[in-house]
C-alpha positions in Angstrom: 86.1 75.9 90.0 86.2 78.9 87.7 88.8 79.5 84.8 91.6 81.0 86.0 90.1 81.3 89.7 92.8 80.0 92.5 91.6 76.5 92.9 92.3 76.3 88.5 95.6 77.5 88.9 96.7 75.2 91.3 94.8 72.9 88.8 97.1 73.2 85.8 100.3 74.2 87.4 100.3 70.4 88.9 98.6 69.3 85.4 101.7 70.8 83.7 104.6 69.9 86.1 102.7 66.1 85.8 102.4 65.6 89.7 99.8 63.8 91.1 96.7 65.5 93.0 98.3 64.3 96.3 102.2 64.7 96.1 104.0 64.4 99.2 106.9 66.4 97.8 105.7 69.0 96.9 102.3 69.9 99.2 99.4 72.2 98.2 100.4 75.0 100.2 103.8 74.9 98.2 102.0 75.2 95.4 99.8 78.0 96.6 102.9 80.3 97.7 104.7 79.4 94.6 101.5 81.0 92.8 101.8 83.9 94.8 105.0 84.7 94.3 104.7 83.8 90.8 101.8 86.6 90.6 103.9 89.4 92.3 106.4 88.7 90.2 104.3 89.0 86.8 102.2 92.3 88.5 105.3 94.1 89.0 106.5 93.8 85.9 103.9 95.0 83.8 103.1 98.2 86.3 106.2 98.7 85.4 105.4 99.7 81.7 101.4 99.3 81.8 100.3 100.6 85.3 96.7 101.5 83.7 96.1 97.7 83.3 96.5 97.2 87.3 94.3 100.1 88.6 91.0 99.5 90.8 88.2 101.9 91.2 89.4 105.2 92.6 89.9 105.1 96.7 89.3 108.1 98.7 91.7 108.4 101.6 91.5 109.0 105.2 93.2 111.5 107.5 94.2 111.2 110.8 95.6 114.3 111.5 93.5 117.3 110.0 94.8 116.8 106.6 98.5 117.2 107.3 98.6 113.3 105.6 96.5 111.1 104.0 96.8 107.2 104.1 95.9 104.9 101.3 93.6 102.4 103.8 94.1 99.2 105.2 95.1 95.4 103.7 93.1 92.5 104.5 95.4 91.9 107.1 94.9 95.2 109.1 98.5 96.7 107.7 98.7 100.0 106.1 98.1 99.7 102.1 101.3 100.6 100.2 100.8 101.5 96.5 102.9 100.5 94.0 104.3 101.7 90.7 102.6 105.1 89.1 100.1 106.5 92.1 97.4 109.2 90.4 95.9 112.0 93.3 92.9 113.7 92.5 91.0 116.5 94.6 87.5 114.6 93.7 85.9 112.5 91.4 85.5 115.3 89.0 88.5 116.2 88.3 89.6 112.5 86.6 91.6 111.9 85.0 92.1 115.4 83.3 93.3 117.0 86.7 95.7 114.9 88.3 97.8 116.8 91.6 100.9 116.9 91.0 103.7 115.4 92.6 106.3 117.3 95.2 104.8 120.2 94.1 101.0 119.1 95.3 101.7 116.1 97.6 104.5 114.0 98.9 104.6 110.2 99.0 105.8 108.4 101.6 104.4 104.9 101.4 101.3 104.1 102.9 100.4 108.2 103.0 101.2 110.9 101.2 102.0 114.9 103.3 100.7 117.9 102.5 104.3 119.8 101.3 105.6 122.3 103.6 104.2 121.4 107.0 100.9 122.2 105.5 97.1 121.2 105.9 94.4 120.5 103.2 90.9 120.3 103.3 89.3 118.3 100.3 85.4 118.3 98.6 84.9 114.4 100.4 87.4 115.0 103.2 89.9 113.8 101.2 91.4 113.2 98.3 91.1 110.0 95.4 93.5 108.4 94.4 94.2 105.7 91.5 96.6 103.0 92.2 97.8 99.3 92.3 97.4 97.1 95.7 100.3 95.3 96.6 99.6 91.7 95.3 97.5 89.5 97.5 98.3 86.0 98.9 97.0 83.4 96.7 95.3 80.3 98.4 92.0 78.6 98.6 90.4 81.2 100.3 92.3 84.3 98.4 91.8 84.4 94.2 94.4 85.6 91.9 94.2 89.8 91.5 96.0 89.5 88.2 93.7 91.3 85.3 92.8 89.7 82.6 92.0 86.6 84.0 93.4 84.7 81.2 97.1 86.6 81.9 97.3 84.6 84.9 98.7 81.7 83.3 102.0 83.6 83.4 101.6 82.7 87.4 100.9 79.1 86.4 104.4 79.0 84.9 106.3 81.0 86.8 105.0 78.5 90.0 106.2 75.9 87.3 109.6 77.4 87.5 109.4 77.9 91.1 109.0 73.8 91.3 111.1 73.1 89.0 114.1 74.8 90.7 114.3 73.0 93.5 116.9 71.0 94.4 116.8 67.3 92.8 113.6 68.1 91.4 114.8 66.1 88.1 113.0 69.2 86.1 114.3 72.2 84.0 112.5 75.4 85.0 114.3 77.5 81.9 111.6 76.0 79.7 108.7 77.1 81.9 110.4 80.7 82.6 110.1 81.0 79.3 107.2 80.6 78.9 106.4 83.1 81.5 108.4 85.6 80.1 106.6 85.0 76.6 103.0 85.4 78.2 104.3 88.3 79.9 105.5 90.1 76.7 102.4 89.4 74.9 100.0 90.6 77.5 102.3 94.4 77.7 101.5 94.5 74.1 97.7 93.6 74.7 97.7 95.9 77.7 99.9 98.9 76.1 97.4 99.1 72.7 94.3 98.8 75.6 95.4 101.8 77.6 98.2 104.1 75.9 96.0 106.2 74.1 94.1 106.5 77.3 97.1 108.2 79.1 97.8 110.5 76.0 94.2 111.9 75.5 94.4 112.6 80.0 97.3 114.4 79.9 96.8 116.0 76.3 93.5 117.4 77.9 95.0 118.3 81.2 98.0 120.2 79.5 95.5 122.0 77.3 93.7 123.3 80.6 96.7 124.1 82.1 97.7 126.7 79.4 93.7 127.8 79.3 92.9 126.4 75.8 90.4 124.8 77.2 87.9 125.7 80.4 88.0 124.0 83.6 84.8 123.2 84.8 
């Protein structure tokens, strides 16, 4: 068991609600899908206002139809992956992040794919384009770890499953305490992530607006 890996969190959420390692009211995989919804919940909110602090390595998208649309890939599960929050589309590796497309005038999204405007087709440098985004939030279980980054922000999931417990029905417990404290970790960690990664946006489109106006060359 890892800090802050799935089996942990499961770990100290029943090490904070005080329940036993085998508790017949509330069962492992209650804890497990309190977790995940508990992670959702905390990814959501800071794409909301920190969308940086969410993004994987850039994807390049597939076509299926010539380049009329381009899909974001596949989940686990075999579904179609639907972004969420900001979505950055680049022609090619080369042109991040200073040369982002830009929306409705570029691209359309629609979900899991974005079109081509104007019943158009595209063809792209790798076949398609890149594009920077945040996956929907995975399942969290013994077989699935937490996607939440930092690691050590996760503990906002640990009390927000905390809540989850607590607001059962006769639980005997008072979740306003532990959403609290979720909201608390959540507020410290946008002010980590918004000092981490603001200038980062301001320099990208600073330098892409200077191109743009040809103050600067475009390689």
């Amino acid at each position: 068991m890892a800090d802050y890996d799935s089996a942990d969190l499961l770990a100290r959420s029943k090490r904070y609600a005080r329940r036993p390692a085998t508790d017949e009211s509330y069962s492992v995989p209650d804890w497990y899908a309190a977790l995940t919804e508990a992670q959702a919940y905390a990814i959501a909110w800071l794409i909301a206002r920190a969308p940086d602090s969410q993004y994987g390595s850039p994807v390049l998208l597939t076509t299926t139809d010539g380049g009329a649309t381009f899909g974001f890939g596949t989940d686990p599960d075999g579904a179609a992956e639907f972004p969420i929050g900001h979505c950055e589309i680049y022609t090619s590796k080369l042109q991040i992040p200073d040369e982002p497309l830009e929306p409705v005038v570029d691209f359309l999204l629609e979900g899991t794919k974005i079109r081509i405007p104007n019943d158009r087709t595209r063809a792209f440098p790798d076949g398609a384009p890149y594009a920077r985004f945040v996956l929907l939030p995975r399942k969290i279980d013994a077989s699935h770890e937490p996607t939440l980054q930092p690691k050590t922000a996760r503990l906002s999931a640990v009390y927000g499953a905390v809540a989850t417990w607590a607001s059962r029905p006769g639980s005997g417990a008072d979740p306003t305490y532990w959403e609290k404290q979720r909201d608390l970790q959540l507020a410290t960690w946008l002010l980590v992530l918004r000092t981490q990664y603001n200038m980062q946006a301001a320099i990208g489109n600073a330098t892409s607006f200077a191109r743009r106006i040809g103050l600067m060359d475009v390689p």
